[in-house]
N, C-alpha and C positions, 0 to 999 in steps of 0.2 A: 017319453022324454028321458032325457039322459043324465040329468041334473045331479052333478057332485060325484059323476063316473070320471075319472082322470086314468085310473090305472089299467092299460091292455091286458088284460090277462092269461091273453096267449096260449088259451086253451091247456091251463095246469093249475093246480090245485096253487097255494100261497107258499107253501113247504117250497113245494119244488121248482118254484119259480125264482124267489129265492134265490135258490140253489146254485138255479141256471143264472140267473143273471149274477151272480158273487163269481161264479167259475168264467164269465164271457166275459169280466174287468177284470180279472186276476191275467186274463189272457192277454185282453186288449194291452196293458198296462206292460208283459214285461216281451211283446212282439209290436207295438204300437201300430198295428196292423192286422184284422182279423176280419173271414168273410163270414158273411152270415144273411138270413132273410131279412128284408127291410124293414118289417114290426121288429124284428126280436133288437134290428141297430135301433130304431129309434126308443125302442122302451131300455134299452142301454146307456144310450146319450143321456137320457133323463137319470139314469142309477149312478152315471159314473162322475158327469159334470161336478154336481156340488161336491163328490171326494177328492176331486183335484183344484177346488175351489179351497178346502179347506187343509189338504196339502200346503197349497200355496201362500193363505194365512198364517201357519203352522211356521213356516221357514220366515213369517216378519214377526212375528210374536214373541214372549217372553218363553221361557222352557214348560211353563206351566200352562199355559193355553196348549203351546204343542205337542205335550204330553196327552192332553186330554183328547184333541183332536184323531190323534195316532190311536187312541183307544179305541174310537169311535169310528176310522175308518177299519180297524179291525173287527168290529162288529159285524160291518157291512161286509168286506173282503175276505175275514178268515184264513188269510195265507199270511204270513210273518213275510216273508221275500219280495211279496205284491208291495206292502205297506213299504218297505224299504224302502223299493223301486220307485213308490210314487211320492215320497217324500225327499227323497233321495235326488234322482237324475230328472224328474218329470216336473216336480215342482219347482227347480233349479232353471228348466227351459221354459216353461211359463210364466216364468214372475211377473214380466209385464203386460199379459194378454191379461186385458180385461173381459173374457170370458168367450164362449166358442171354441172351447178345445178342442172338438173331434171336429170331422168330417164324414159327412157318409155320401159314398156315390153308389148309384145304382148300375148295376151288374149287367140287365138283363133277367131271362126267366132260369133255372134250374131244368138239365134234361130230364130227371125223374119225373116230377110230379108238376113244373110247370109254375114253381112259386118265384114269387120276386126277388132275387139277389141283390149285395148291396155290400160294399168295404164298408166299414168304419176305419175310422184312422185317429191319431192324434197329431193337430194342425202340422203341432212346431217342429216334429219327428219327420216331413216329408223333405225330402232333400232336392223332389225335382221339381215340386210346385214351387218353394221359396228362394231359390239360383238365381231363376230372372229378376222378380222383384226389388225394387230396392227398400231399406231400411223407410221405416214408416214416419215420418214424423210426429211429435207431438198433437194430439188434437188439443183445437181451443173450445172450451166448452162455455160459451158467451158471446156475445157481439163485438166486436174490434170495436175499442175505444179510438177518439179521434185526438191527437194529439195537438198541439200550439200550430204548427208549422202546417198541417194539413186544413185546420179551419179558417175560411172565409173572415180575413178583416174586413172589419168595415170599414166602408171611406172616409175620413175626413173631412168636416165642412170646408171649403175654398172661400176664403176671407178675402174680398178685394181692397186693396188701399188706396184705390183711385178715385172711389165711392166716399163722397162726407156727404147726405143728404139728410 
């Protein structure tokens, strides 16, 4: 059973995985584009999301939540320039994505060794997937209410005046 395993651990100790994954968002974040094996993007997608989640809080909050946050994505990222960057130009292009920043396509296999390839991306940074598109609208999160004018009146009884009985 597998019960309460979440973390891939990609065949490295917790140090260096770390490491590795601190150094592949530092990447991602100032190329918004990086190729890499399909574990190592999706166990990225999960390290980098919530830092651009709290970027993005960071830039609607008061200085003192964004302070703190900035500390804390530095914890993770360890690059002063990365932190800039995603505070800076990254959280600025996703203020309104309600979440799903990156993207990963798959590649194909690697001539070496025959492993799965795979971009990662971040969404808002692609210039040829969002061209065609157009601007999204609001979503409504509820049922359309029915207004006066759309609901069914009802009939009126028909009163005859030619009737005395």
């Amino acid at each position: 059973m597998r019960h309460g395993k979440k973390v891939n651990h990609l065949g490295r100790k917790t140090a260096h995985r770390k490491a590795m994954l601190a150094n592949m968002a530092c990447s991602l974040i100032e190329h918004k584009r990086i190729n890499t094996t399909v574990a190592k993007a999706k166990a990225l997608k999960q390290f980098v999301e919530p830092l651009i989640t709290r970027s993005k809080a960071a830039n609607n909050e008061t200085t003192e939540k964004g302070s703190h946050n900035r500390r804390i994505a530095f914890k993770y990222l360890r690059n002063k320039y990365a932190v800039t960057e995603l505070f800076g130009e990254v959280a600025d292009k996703v203020g309104d994505r309600p979440g799903g920043y990156t993207r990963i396509i798959k590649l194909g296999n690697r001539l070496g060794d025959n492993a799965d390839m795979a971009l990662i991306e971040l969404v808002d940074f692609n210039e040829t997937y969002n061209a065609d598109k157009p601007a999204k609208k609001t979503t409504r999160r509820g049922r359309r209410k029915k207004s006066n004018a759309e609901a069914p009146v009802a009939a009126a009884p028909v009163q005859n005046d030619d009737s005395e009985e």
